[in-house]
N, CA, C and O atoms as a CHARMM CRD file, in Angstrom:
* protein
*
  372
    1    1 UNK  N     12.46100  10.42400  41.30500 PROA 1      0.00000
    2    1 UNK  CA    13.13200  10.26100  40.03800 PROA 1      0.00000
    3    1 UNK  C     12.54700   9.12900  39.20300 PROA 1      0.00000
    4    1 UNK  O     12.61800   9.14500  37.97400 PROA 1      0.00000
    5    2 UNK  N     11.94700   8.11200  39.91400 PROA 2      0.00000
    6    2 UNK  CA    11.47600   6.73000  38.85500 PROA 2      0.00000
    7    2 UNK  C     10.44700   7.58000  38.19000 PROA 2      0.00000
    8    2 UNK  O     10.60400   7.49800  36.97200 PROA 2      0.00000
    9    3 UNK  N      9.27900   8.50200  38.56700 PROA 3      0.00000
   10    3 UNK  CA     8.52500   8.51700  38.17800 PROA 3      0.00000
   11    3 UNK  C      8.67200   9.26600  36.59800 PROA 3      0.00000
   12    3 UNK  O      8.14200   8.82300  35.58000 PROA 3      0.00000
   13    4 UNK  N      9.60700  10.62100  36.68700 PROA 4      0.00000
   14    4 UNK  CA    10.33600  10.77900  35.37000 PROA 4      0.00000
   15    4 UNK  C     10.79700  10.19700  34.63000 PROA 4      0.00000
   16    4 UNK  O     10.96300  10.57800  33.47200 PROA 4      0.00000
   17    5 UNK  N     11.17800   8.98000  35.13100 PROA 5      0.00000
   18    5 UNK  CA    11.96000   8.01400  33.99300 PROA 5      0.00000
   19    5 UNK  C     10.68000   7.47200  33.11900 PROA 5      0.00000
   20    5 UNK  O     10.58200   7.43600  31.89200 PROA 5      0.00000
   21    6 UNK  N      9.79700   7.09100  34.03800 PROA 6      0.00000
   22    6 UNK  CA     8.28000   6.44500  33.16000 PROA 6      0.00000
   23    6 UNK  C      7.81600   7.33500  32.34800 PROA 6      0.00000
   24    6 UNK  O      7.52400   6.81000  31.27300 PROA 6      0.00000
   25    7 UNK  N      7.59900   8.54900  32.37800 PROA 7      0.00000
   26    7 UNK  CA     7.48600   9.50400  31.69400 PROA 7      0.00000
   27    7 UNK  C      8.11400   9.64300  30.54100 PROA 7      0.00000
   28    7 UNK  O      7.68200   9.61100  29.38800 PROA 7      0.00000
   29    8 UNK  N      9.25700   9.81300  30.99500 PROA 8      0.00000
   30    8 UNK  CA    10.41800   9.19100  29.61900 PROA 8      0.00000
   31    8 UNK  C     10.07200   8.32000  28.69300 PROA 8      0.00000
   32    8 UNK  O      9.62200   8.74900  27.63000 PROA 8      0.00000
   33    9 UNK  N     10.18000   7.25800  28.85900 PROA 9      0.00000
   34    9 UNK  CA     9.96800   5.95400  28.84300 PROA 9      0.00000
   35    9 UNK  C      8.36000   6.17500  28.03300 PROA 9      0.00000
   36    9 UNK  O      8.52900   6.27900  26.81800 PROA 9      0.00000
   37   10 UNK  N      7.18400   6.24700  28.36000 PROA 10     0.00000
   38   10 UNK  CA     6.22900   6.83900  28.06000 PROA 10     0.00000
   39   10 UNK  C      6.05700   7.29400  26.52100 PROA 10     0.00000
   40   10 UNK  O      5.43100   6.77000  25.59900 PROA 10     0.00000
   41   11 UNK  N      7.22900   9.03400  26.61400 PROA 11     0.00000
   42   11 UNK  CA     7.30700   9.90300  25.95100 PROA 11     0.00000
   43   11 UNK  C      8.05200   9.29100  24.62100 PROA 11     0.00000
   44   11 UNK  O      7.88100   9.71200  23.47700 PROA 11     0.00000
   45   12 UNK  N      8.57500   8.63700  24.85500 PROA 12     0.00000
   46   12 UNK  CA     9.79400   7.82400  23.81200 PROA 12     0.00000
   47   12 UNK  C      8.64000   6.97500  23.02700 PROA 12     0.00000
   48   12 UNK  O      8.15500   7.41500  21.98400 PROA 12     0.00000
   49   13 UNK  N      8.23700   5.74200  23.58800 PROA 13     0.00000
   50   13 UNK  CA     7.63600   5.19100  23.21600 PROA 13     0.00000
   51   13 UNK  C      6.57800   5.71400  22.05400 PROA 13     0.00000
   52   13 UNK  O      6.46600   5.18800  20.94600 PROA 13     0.00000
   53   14 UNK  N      5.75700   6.95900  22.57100 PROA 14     0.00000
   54   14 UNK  CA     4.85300   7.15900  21.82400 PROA 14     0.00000
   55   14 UNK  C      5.67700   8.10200  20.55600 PROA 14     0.00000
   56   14 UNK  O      5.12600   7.92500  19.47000 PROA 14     0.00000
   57   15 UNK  N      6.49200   8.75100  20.51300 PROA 15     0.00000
   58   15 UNK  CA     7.00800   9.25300  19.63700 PROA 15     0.00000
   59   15 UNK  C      7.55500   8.45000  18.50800 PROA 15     0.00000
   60   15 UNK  O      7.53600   8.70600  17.30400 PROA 15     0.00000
   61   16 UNK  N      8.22000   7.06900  19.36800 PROA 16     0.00000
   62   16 UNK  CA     8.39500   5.82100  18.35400 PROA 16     0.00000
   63   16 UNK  C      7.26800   5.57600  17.32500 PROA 16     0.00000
   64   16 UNK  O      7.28400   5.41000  16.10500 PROA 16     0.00000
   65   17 UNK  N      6.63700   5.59900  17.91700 PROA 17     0.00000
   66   17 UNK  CA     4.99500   4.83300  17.28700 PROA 17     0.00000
   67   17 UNK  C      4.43400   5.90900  16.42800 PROA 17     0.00000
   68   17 UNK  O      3.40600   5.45800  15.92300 PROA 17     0.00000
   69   18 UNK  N      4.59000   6.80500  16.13900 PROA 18     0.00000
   70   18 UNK  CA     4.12500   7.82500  15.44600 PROA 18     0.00000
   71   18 UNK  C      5.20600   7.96900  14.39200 PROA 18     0.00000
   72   18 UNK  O      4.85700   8.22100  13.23900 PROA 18     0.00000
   73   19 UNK  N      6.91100   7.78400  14.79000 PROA 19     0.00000
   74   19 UNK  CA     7.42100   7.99700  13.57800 PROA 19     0.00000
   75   19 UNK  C      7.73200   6.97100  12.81100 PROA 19     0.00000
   76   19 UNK  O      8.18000   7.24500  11.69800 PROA 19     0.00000
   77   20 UNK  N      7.57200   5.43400  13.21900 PROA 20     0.00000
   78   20 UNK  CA     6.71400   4.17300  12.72100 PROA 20     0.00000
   79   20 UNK  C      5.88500   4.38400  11.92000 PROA 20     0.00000
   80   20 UNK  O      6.18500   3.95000  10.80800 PROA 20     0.00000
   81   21 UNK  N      4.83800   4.92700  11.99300 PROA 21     0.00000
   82   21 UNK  CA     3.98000   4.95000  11.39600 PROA 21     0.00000
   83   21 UNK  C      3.45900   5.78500  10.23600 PROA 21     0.00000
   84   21 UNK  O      2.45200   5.52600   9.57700 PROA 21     0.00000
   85   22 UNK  N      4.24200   6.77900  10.08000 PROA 22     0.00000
   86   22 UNK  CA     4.88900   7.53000   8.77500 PROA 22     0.00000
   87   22 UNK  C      5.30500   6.62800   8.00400 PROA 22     0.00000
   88   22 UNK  O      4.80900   6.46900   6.88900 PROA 22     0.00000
   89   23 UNK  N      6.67400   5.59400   8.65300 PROA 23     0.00000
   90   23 UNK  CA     7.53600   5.32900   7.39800 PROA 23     0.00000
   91   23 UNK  C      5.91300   4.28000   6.46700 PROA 23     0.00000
   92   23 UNK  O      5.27300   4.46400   5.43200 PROA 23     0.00000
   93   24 UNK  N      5.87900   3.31500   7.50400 PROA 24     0.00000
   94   24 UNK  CA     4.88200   2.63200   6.98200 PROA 24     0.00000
   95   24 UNK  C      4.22900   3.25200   5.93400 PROA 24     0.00000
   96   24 UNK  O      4.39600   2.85100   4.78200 PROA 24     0.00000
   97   25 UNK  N      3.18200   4.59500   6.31200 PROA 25     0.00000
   98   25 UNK  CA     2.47300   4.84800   5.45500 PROA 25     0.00000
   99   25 UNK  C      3.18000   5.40300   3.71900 PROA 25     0.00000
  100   25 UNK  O      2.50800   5.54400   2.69800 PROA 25     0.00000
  101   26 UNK  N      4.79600   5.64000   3.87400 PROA 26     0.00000
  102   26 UNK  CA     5.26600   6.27600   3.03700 PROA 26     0.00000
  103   26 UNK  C      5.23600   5.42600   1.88100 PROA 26     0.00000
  104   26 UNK  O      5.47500   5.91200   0.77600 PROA 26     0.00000
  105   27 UNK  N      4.95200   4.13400   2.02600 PROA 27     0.00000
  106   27 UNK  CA     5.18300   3.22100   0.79300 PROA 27     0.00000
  107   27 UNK  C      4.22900   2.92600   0.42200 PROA 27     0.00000
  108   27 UNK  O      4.23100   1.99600  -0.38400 PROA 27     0.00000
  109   28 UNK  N      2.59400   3.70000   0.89300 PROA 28     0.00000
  110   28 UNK  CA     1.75400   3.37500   0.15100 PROA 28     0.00000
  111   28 UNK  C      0.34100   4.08500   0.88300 PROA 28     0.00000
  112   28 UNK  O      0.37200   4.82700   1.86400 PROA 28     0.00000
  113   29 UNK  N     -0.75700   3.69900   0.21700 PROA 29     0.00000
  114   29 UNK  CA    -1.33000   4.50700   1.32200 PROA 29     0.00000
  115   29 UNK  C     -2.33000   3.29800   1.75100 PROA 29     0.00000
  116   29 UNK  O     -2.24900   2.17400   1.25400 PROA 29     0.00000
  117   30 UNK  N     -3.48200   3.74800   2.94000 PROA 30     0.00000
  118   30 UNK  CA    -4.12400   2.78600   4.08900 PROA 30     0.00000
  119   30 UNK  C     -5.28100   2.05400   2.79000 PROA 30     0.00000
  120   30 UNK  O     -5.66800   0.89100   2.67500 PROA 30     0.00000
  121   31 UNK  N     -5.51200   2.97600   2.15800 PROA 31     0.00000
  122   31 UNK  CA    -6.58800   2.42800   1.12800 PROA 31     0.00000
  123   31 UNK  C     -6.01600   1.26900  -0.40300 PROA 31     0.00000
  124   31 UNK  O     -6.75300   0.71200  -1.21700 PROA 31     0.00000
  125   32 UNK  N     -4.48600   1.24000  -0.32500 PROA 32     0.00000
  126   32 UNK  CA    -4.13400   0.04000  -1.24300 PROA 32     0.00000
  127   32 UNK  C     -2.82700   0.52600  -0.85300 PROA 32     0.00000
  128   32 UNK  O     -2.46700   1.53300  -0.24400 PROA 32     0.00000
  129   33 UNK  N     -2.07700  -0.67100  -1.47900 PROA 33     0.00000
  130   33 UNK  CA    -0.77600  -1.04100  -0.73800 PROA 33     0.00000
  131   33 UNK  C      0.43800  -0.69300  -1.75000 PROA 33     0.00000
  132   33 UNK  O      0.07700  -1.00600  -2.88500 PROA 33     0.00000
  133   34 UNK  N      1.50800  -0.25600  -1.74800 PROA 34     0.00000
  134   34 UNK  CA     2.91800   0.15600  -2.73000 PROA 34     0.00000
  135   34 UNK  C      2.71300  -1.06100  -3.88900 PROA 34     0.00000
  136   34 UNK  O      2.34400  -2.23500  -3.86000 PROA 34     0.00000
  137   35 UNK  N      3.10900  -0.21900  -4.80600 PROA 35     0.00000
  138   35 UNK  CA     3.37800  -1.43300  -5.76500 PROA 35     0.00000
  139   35 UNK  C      4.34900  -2.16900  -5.28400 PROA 35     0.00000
  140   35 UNK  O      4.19800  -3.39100  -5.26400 PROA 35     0.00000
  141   36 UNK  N      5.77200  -1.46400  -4.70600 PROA 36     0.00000
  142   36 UNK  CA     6.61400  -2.84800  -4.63500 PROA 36     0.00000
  143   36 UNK  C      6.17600  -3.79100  -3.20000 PROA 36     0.00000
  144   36 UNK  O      6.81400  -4.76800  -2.80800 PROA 36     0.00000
  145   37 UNK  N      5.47900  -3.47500  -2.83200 PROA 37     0.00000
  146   37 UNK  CA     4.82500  -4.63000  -1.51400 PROA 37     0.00000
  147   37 UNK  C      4.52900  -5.59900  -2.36700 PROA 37     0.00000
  148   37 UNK  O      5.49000  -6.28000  -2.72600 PROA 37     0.00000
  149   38 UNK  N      3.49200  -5.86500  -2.79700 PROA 38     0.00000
  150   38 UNK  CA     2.58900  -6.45600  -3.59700 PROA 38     0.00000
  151   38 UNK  C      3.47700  -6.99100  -5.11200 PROA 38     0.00000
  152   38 UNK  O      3.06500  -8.11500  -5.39700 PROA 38     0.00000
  153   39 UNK  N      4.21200  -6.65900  -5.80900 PROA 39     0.00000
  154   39 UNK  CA     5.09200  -6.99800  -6.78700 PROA 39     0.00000
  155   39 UNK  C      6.12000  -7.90300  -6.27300 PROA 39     0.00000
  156   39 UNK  O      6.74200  -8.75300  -6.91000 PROA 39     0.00000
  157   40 UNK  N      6.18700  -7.69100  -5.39000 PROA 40     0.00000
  158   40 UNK  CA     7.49400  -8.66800  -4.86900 PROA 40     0.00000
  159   40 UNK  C      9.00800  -7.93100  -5.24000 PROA 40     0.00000
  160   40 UNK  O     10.08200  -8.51700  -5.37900 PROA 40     0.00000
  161   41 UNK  N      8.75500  -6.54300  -5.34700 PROA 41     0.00000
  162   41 UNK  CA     9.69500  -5.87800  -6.15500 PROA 41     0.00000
  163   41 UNK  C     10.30600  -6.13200  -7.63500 PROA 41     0.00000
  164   41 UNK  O     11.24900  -5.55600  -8.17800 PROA 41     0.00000
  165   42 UNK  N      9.30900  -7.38700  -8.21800 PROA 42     0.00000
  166   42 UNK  CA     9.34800  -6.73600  -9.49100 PROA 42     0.00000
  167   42 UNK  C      8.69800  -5.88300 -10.92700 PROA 42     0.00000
  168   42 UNK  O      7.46700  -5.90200 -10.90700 PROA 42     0.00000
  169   43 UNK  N      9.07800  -5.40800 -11.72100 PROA 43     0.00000
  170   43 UNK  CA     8.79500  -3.97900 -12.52000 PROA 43     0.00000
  171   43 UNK  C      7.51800  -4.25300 -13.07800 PROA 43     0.00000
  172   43 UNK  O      6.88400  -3.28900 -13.50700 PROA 43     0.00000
  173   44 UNK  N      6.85700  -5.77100 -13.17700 PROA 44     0.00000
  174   44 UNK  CA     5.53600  -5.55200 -13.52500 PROA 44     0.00000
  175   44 UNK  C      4.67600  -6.69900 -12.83100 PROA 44     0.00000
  176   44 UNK  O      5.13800  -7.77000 -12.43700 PROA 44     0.00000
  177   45 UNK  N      3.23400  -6.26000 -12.74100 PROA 45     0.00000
  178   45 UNK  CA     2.02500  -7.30200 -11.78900 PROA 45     0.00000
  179   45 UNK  C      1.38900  -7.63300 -12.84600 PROA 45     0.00000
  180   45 UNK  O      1.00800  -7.07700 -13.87600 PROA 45     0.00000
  181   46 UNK  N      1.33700  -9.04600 -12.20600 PROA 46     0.00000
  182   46 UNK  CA     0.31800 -10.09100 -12.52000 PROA 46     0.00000
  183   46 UNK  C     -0.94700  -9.58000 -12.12400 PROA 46     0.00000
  184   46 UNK  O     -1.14800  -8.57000 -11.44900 PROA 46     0.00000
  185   47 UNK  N     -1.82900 -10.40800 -12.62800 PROA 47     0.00000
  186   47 UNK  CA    -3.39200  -9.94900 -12.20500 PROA 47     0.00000
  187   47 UNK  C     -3.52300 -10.88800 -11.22200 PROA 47     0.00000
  188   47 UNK  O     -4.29800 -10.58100 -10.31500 PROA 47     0.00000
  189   48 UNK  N     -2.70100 -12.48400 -11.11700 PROA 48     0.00000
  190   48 UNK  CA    -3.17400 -13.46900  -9.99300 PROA 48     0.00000
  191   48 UNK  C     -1.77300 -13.25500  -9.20900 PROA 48     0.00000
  192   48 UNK  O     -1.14900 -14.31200  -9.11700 PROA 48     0.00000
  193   49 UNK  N     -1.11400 -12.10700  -8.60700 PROA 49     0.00000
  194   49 UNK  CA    -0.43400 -11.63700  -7.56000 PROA 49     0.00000
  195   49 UNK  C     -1.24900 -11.18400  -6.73200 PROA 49     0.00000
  196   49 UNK  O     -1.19700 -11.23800  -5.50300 PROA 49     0.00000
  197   50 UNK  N     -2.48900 -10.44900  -7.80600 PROA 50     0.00000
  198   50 UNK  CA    -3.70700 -10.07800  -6.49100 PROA 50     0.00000
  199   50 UNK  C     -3.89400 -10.66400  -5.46300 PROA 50     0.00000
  200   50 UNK  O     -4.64100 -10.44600  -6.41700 PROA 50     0.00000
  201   51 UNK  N     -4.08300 -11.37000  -4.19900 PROA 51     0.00000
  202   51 UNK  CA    -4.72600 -12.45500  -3.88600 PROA 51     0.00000
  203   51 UNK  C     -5.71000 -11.98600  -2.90500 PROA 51     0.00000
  204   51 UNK  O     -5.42400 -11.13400  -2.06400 PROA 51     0.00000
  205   52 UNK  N     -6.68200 -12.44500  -2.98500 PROA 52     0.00000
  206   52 UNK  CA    -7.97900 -12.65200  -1.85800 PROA 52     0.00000
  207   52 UNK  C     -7.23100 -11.94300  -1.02800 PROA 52     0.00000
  208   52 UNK  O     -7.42800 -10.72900  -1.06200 PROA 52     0.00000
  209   53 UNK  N     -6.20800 -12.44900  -0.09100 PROA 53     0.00000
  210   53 UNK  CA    -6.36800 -12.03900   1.27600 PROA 53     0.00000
  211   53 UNK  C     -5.42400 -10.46900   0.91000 PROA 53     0.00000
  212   53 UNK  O     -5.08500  -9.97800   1.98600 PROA 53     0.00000
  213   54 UNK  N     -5.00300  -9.71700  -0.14000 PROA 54     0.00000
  214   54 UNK  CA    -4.45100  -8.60400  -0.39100 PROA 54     0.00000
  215   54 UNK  C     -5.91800  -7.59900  -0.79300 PROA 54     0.00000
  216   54 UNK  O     -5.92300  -6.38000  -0.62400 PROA 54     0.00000
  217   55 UNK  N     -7.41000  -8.57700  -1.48400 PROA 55     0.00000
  218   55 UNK  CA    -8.19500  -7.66200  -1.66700 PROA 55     0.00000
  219   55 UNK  C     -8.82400  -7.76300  -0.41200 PROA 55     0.00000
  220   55 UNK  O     -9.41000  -6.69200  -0.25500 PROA 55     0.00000
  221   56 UNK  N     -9.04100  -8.60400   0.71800 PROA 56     0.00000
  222   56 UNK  CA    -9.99000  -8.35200   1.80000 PROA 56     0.00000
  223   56 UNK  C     -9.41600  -6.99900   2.60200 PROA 56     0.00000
  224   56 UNK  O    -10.17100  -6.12000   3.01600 PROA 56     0.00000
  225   57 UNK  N     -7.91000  -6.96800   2.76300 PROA 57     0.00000
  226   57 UNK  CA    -7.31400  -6.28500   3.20500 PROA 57     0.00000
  227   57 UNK  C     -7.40400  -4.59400   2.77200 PROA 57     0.00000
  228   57 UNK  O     -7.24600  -3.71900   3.62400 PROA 57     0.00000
  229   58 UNK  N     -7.61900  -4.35600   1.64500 PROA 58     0.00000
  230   58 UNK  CA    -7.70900  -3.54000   0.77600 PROA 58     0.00000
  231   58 UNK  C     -8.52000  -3.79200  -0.56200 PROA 58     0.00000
  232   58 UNK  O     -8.19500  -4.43200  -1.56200 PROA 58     0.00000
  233   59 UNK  N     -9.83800  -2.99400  -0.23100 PROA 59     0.00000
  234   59 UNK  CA   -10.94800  -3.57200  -1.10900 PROA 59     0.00000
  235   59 UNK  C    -10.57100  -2.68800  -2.43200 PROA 59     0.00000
  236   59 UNK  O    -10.96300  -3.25100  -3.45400 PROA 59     0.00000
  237   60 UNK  N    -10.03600  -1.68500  -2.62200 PROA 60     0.00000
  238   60 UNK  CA    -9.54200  -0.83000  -3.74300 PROA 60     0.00000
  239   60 UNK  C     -8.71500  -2.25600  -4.65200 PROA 60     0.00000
  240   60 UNK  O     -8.92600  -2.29700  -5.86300 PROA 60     0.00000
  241   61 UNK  N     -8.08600  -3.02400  -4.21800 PROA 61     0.00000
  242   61 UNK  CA    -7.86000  -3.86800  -5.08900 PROA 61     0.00000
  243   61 UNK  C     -8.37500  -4.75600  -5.72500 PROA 61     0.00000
  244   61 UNK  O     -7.81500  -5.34500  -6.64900 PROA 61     0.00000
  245   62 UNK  N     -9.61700  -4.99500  -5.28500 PROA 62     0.00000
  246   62 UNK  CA   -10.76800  -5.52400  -5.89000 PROA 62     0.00000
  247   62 UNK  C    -11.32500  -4.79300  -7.21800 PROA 62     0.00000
  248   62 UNK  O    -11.50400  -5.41000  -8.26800 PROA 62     0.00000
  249   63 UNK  N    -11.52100  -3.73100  -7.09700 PROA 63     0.00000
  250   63 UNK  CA   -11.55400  -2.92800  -8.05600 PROA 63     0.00000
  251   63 UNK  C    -10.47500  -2.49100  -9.02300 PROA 63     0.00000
  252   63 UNK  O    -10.68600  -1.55900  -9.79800 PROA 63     0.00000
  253   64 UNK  N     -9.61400  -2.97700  -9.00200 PROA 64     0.00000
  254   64 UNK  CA    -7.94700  -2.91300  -9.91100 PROA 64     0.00000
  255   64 UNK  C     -8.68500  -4.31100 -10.60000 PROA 64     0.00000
  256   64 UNK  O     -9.24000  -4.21500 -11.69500 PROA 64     0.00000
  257   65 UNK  N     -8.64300  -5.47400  -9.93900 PROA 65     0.00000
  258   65 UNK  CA    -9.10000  -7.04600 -10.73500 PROA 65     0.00000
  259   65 UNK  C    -10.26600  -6.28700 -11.75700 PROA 65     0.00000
  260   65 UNK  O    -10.14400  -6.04200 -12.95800 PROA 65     0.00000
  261   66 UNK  N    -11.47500  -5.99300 -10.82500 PROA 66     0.00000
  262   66 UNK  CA   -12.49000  -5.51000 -11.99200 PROA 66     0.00000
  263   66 UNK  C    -11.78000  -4.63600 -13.18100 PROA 66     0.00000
  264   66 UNK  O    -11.53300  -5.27800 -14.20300 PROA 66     0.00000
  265   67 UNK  N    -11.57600  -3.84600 -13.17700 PROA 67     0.00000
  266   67 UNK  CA   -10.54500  -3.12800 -14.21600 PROA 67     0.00000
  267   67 UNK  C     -9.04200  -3.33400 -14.88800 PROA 67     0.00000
  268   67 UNK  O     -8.32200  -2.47600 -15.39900 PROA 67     0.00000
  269   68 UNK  N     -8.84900  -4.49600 -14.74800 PROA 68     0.00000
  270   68 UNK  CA    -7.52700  -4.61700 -15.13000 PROA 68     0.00000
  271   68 UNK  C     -7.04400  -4.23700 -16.49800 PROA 68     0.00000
  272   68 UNK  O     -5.95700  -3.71800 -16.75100 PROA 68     0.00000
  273   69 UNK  N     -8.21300  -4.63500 -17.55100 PROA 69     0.00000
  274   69 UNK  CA    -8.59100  -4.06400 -19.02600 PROA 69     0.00000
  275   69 UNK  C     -7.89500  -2.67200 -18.96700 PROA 69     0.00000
  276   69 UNK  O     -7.01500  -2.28100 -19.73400 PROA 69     0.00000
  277   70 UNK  N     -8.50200  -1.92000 -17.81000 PROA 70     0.00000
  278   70 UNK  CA    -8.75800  -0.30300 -18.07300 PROA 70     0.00000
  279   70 UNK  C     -7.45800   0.12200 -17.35000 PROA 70     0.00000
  280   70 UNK  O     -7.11400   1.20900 -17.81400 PROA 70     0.00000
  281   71 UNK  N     -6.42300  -0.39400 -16.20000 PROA 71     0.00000
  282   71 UNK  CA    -5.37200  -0.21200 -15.76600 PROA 71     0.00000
  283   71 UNK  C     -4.03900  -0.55300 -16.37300 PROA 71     0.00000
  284   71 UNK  O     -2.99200   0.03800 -16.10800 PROA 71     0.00000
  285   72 UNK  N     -4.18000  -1.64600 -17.28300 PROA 72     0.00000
  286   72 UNK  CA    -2.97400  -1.87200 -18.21900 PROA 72     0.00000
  287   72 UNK  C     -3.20000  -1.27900 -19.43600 PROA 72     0.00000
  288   72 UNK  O     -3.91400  -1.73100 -20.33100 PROA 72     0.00000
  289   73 UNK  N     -2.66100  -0.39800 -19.44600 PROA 73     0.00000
  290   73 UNK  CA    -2.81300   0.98000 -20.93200 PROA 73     0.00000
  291   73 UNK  C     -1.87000   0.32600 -21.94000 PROA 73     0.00000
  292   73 UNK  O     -1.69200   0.95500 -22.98300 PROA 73     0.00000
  293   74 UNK  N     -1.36600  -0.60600 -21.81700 PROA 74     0.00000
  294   74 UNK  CA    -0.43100  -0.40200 -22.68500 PROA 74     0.00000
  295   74 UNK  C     -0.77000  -2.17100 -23.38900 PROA 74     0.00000
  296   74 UNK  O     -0.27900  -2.66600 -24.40400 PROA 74     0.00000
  297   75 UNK  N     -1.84400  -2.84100 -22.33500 PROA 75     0.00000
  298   75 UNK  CA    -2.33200  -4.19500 -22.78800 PROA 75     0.00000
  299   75 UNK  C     -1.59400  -5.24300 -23.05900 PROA 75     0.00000
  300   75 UNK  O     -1.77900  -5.88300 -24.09400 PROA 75     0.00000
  301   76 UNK  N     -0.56400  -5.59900 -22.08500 PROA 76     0.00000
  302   76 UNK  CA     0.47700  -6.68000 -22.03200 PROA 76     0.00000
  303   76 UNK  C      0.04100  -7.32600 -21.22600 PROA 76     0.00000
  304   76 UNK  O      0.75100  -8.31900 -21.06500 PROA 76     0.00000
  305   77 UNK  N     -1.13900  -7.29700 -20.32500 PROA 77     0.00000
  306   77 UNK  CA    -1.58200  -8.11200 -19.45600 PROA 77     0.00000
  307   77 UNK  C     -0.78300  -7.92000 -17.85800 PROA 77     0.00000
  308   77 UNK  O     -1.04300  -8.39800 -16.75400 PROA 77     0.00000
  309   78 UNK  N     -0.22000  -7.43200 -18.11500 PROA 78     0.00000
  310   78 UNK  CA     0.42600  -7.09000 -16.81400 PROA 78     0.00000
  311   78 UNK  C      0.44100  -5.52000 -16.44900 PROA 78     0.00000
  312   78 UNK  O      0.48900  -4.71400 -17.37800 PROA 78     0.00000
  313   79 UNK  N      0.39200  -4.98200 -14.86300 PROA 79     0.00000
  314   79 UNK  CA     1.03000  -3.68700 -14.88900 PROA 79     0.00000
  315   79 UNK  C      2.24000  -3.22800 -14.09900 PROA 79     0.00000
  316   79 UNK  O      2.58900  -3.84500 -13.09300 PROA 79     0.00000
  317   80 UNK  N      2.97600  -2.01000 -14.59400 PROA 80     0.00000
  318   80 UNK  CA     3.83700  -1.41700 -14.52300 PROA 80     0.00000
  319   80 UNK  C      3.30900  -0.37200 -13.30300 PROA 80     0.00000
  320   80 UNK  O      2.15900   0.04800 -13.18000 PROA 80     0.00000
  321   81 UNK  N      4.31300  -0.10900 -12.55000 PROA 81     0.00000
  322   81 UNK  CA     4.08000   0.28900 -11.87400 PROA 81     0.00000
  323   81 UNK  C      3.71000   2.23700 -11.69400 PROA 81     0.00000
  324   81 UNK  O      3.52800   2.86400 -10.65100 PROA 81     0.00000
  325   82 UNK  N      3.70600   2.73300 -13.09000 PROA 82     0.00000
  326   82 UNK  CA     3.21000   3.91100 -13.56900 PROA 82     0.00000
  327   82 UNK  C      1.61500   3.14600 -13.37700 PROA 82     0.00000
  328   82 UNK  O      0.91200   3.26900 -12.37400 PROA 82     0.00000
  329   83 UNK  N      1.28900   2.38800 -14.53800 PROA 83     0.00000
  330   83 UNK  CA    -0.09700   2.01100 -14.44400 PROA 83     0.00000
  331   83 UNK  C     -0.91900   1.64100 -13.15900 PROA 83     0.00000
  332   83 UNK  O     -2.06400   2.06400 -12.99600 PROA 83     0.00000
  333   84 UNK  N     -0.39700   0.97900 -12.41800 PROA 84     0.00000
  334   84 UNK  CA    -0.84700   1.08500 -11.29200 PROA 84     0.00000
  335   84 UNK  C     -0.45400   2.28000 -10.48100 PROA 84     0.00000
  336   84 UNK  O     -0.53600   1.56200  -9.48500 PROA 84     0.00000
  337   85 UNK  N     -0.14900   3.28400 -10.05000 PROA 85     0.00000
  338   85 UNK  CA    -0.09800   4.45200  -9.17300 PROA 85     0.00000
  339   85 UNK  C     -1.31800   5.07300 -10.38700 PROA 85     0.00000
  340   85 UNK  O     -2.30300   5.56200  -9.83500 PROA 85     0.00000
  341   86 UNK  N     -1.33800   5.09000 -11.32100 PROA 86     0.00000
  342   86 UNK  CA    -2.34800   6.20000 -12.32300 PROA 86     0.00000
  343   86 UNK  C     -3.45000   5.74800 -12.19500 PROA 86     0.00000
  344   86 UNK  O     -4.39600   6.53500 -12.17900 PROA 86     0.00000
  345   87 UNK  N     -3.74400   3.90300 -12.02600 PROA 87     0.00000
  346   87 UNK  CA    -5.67900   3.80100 -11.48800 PROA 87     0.00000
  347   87 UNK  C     -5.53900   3.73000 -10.00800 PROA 87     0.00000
  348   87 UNK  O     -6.61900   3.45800  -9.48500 PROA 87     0.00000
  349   88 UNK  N     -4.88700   3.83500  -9.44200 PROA 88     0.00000
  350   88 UNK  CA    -4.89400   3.41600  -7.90000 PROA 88     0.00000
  351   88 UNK  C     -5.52900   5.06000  -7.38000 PROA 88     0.00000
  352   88 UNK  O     -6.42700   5.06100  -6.53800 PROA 88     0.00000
  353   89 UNK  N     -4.98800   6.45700  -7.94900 PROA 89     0.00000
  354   89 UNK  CA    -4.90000   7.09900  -7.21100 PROA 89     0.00000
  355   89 UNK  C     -5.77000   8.07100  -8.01700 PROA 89     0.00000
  356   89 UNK  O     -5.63500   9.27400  -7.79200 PROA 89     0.00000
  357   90 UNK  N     -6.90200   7.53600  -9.19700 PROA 90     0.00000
  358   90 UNK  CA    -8.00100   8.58400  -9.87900 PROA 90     0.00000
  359   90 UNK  C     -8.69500   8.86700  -9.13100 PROA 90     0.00000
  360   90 UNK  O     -8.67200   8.00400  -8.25400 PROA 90     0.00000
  361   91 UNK  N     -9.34500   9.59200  -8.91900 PROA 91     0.00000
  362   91 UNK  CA   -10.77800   9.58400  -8.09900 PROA 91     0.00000
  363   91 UNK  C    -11.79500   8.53800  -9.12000 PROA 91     0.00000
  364   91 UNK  O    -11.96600   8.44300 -10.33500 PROA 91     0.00000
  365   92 UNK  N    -12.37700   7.79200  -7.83000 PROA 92     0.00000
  366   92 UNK  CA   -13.49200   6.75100  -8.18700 PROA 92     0.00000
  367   92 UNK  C    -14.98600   7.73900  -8.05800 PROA 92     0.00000
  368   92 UNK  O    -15.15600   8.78000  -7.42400 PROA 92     0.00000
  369   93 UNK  N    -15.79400   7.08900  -8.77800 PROA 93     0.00000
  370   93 UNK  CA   -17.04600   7.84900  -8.77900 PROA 93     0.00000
  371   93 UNK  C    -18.21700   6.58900  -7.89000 PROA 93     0.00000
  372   93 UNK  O    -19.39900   6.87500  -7.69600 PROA 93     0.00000
């Protein structure tokens, strides 16, 4: 009987870890991170919220800094979180 229980035990575990790892991905994806991570949950980003260790992590945000001109459509210097999901998720060339 122990040895079923490990099995169990086992079986649980890894099912944990897989449906972990959904929710995670649901708020954003592996290649840049949710707006509200990174916003602090609020309705618009700074360009120096970016920080180094958010672009090493995710180099797609490096490329949001280079473009920030071209991601704030509406040119308030900040973005909204429409503007960011709309350059985050163009295809890059």
């Amino acid at each position: 009987m122990r040895t079923s229980h490990r099995y169990l035990f086992i079986a649980i575990a890894v099912a944990g870890t897989a449906f972990f790892s959904q929710i995670v991905a649901a708020g954003g994806d592996k290649k840049f991170p949710s707006f509200d991570s990174i916003s602090g949950g609020d309705k618009m980003l700074a360009r120096d919220e970016v920080t180094p260790a958010l672009e090493k992590k995710y180099p797609a945000l490096t490329d949001l800094k280079a473009h920030w001109d071209d991601a704030d459509m509406d040119h308030d210097g900040k973005i909204n979180k429409k503007e960011y999901e709309d350059f985050m998720t163009q295809p890059k060339d």
